[in-house]
N, C-alpha and C positions, 0 to 999 in steps of 0.2 A: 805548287804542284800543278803539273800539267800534263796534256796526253803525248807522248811519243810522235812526233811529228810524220814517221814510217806509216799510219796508218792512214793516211790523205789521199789522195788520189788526183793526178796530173788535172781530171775533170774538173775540180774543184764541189764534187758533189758530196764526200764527206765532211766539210768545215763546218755545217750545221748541225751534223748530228754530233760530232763532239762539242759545239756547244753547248746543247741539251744535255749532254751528260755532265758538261763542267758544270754546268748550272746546279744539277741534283748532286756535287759531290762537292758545291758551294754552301748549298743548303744546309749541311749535316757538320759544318763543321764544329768540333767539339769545342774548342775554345768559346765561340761565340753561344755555342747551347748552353753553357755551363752561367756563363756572362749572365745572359737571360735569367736562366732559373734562379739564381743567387741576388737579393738585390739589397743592398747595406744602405743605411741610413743611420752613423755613427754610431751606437752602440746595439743599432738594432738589424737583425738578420733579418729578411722574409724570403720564405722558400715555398712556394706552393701555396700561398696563402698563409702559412703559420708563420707566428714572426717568435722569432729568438731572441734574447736579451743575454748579447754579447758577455755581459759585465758578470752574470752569474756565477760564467765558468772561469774552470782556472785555469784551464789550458784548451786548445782546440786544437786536433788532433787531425791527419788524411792519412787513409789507407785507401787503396783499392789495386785494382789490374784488370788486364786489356790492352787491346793498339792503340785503343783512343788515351790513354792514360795518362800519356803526358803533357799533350796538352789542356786534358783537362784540368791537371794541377796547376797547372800556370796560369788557367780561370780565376783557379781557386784565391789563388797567390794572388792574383791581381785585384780580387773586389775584398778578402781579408786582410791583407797587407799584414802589419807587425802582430794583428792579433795571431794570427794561425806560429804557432809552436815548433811545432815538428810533426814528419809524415814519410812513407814512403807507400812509392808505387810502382807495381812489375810492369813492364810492354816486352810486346816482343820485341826480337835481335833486332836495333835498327831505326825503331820506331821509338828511340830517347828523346829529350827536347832539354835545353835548358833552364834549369829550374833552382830557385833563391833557398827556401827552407825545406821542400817535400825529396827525399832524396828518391833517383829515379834510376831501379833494378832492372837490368836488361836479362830474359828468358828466354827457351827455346819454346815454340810452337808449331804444327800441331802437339806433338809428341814433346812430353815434361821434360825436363834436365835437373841435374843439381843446383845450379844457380836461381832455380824456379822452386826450389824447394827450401834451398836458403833466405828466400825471398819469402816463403810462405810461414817459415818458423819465425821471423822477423816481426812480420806482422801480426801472426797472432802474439807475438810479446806482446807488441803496442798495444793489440787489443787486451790482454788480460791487464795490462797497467793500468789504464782508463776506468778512471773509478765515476760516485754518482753526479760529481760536479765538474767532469768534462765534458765536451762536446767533440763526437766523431763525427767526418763526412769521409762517408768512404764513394768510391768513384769507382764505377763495374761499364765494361764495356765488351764488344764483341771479343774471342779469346781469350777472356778470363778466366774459364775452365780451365784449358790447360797450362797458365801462367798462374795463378792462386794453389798450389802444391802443397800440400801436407798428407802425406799417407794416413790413410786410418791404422791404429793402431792394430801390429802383426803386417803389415803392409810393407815395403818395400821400393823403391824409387824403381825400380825397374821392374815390381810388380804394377807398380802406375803405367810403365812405361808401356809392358803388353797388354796393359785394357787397353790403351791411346790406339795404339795401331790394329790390334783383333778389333776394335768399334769403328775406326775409320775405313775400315774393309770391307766391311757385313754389310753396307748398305741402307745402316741405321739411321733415322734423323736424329736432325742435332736437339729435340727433347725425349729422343730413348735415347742416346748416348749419356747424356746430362741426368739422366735417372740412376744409371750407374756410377757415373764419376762420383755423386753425389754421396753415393751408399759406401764410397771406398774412400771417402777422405774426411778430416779432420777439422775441413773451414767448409766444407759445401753445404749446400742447404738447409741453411740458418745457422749452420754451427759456429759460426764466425760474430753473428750478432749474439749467440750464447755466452762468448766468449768476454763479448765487447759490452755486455750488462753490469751494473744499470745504468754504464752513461749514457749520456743522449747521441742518437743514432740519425745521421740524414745519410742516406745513399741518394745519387744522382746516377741515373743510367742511362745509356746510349745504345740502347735495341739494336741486337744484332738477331732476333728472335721471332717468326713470325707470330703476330698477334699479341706481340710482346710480350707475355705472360713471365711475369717477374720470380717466377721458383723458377726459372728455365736459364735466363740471361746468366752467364758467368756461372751457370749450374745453382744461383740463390741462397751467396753464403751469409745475406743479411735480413732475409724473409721467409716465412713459415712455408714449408717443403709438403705440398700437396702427395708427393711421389710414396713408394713402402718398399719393406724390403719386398716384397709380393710381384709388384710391378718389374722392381729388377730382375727378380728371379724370372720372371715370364718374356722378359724380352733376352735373357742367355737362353732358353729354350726356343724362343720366334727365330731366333739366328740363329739357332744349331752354334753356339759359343761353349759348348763346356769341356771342348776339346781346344779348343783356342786361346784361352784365358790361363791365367799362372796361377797355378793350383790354389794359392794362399787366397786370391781373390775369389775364386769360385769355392772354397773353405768359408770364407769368412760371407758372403748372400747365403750357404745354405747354413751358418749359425744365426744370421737375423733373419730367416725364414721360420727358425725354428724357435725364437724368439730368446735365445740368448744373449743379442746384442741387443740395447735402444734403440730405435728408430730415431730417424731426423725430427727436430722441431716441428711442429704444427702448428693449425692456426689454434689461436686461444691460449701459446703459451704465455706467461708472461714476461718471457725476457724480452717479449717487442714490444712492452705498455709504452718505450720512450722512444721508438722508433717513428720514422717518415722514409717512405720512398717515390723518388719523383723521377719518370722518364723524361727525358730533356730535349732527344731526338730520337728519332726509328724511319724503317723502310715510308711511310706514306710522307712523311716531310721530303724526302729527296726527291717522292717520286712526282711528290705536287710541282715542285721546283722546275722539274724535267718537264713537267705540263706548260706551266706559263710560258718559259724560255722557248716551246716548241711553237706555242701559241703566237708567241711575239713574230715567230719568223713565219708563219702566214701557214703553217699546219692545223688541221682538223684535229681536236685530239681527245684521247679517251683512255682513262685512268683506268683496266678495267678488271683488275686484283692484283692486292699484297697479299695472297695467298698461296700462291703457287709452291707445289712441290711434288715429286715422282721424280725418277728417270732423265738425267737430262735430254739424252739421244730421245727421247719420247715427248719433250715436252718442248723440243727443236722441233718435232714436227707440229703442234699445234701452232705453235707462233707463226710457221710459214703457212700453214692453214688460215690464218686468220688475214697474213698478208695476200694470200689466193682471192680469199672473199669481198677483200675492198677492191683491190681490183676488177675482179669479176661483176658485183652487183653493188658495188658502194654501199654496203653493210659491215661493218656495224655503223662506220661513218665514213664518208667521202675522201677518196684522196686530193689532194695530198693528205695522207695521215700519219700521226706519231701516236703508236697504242702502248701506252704502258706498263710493265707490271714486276711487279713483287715479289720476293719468297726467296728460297732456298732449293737448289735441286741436290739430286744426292745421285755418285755414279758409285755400281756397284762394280768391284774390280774382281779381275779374275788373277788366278796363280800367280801368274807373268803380269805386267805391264809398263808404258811405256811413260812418256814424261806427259803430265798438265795437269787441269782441274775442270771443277763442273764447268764451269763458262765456256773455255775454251771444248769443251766436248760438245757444250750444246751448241756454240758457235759453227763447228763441223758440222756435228751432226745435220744442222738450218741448212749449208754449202750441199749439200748431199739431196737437200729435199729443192734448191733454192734454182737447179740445173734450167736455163733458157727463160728463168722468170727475171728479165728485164726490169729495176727501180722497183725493186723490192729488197729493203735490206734486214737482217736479224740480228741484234747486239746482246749481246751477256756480259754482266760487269759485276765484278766482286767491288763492294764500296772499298774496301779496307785497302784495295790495290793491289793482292796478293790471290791469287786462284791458284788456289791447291800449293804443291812446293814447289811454285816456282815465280821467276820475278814480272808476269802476265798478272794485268786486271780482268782479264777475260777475254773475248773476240768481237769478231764483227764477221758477216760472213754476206756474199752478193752472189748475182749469178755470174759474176767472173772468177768467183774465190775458186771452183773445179779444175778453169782451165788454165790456172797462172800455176795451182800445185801442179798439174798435169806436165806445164814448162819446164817443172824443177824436177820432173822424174818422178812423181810423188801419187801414193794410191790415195785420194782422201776416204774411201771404206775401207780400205788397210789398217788407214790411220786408226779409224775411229773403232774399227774390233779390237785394235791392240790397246786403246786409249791410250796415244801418243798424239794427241792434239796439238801442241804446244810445235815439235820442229816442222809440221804440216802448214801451220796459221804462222810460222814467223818465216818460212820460207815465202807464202804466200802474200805478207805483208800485212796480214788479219791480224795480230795481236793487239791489244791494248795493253799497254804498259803506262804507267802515271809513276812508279814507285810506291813509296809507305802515303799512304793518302794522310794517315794516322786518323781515322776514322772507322766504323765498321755500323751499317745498317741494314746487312742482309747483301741479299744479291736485288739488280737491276735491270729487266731486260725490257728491250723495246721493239718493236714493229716498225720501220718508215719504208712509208709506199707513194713511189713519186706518182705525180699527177700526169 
């Protein structure tokens, strides 16, 4: 995997900063995380410090889903060899790998499909087969949510289908989206480890989640579900959603509001007395990665949050804020500089819109703020290699990015009210493109401010 060679420039002044980014999309990669967390010594497992005695169980078991999926099973495959049994795992369309025992289910993402739901009935067979003297590892990665599919009961594949899209609209983050999906399916938050009791449980995760909090990742179908119906019901009210949503769903929040349905697992159940969960990778591993490699190349540099989230077009202009200021006063730190950071941003769309995703908006939107500011550039990057639907890892935006769209005819604030970023930035030559990274650790954006 590598970056689309179109994004370079005759100057030769981006080849460093795509290697900074190869660097943090080296760092994440799931095979090798998995490699790590997993470490065999013939008949004995150690995962996290607990060690497992191989010989107990009678079978060992892999479920999970996600982009990262598959090759994380080919980790798996690779440090259990003949012990591991059988297994399967959803990825998205695209993002298969070759794989010996764990069979590997391809799904549509954002928005669920049949073959995600075939995939999900699947799995919880496996899981309800697994009795007390097997051992599961399941493997959850970014897009687990909407590839792990089992309608909650009265639920409908295409009632999944319009929470998918009325919640990618509204402007929700992806832990109020994950609070809902939760409450309408049959494997989310925890109900998948309900399912998969009392054998022994190891999930291995690859954070796609700021601050990674493990009821949120893949919406937490293997750990106790902080969220209620309560919470759901108050975020279809924060969004104005009860006009949006398919009837059956917004039927079935105000009967677990009203306490006729159970709520999800919590902490102190006991179906988790034989579980373990180990994060493997996440957003500050790539973003350290991107620090060294920046560092190597003779950059000043400053990590300075995996937190980020609002507005892309809004959080496009802090970043070029921040590149104003090291230029101006050499604060926060000297140029040359690479300033790092983290998170998730979320564009709220209107009626209409046009083709891209957050990267690529906040990639513009930086273009728009970045106008006569010379060796200052702004990068957004989807790890997973995918920004919103379409085949863009995000953008890169300069003070030339206005007047090369301006060449091609193009309004870059046209653009970016219609949120049509995407034929703006590949006109312009701004796209990142890598393909399926098969990874997902959040988003990735950087600051570099030549000297």
């Amino acid at each position: 995997m590598s970056f689309d060679p179109s994004i370079l420039r005759p100057d030769g002044r981006r080849e460093q900063i795509v290697s900074v980014l190869q660097a943090a999309l080296d760092a994440v990669d799931p095979f090798k995380a998995v490699q790590k967390a997993l470490q065999r010594d013939g008949n004995e497992l150690l995962v996290g410090g607990r060690r497992y005695d191989l010989a107990r169980y009678r079978r060992v078991l892999v479920i999970g889903a996600g982009k990262a999926g598959a090759p994380m099973a080919q980790a798996v495959e690779d440090v259990l060899g003949d012990v591991l049994i059988d297994g399967l795992v959803v990825v998205k369309t695209e993002h298969s790998a070759p794989t010996q025992r764990v069979r590997i289910v391809e799904a549509s993402h954002p928005v669920p499909d049949a073959a995600g739901v075939a995939a999900g009935q699947a799995i919880l067979g496996l899981a309800h087969d697994a009795g007390e003297d097997d051992l599961v590892i399941a493997l959850l990665s970014g897009g687990g949510s909407a590839l792990l599919v089992s309608p909650a009961e009265g639920l409908t594949l295409a009632d999944k289908q319009g929470l998918s899209k009325a919640l990618l609209a509204c402007g929700a983050s992806i832990n109020e989206i994950n609070v809902l999906r939760k409450h309408c399916s049959a494997l989310k938050g925890g109900q998948l480890a309900r399912a998969v009791a009392p054998a022994t449980l190891i999930t291995l995760v690859l954070s796609d989640v700021i601050g990674s909090p493990l009821d949120v990742i893949a919406s937490g179908p293997t750990v106790p579900d902080s969220s209620t119906w309560a919470d759901a019901w108050a975020l279809v009210e924060k969004y104005d959603l009860v006009d949006q949503l398919p009837s059956a769903v917004t039927a079935r929040l105000r009967a677990g509001l009203a306490g006729s349905i159970a709520d999800t697992p919590k902490p102190g159940d006991s179906i988790f007395t034989q579980t373990q969960t180990l994060v493997v990778a996440d957003n500050d591993l790539g973003a350290q990665a991107a620090l060294a490699r920046a560092d190597s190349l003779g950059y000043n540099t400053l990590l300075l949050s995996t937190y980020v989230e609002g507005e892309a077009a809004e959080v496009a202009k802090v970043l070029v804020a921040l590149g104003k200021e090291v230029r101006h006063s050499g604060r926060p730190i000297a140029a040359p500089a690479c300033i790092v950071l983290g998170g998730e941003t979320t564009v709220t769309l209107g009626a209409q819109h046009g083709h891209g995703g957050r990267n690529q908006e906040l990639a513009l939107a930086a273009a728009l703020a970045l106008r006569d500011m010379d060796g200052v550039t702004v990068v957004s990057l989807a790890t997973d290699g995918t920004d919103g639907p379409t085949d863009s890892a995000g953008g890169m935006a300069d003070s030339g990015t206005l007047a090369r769209g301006a060449q091609a005819g193009l309004s870059a604030l046209d653009h970016l009210r219609r949120h049509d970023a995407y034929p703006f930035l590949k006109a312009t030559d701004d796209l990142l493109v890598t393909g399926p990274t098969r990874t997902n650790v959040n988003d990735l954006m950087f600051v570099f401010v030549e000297k």
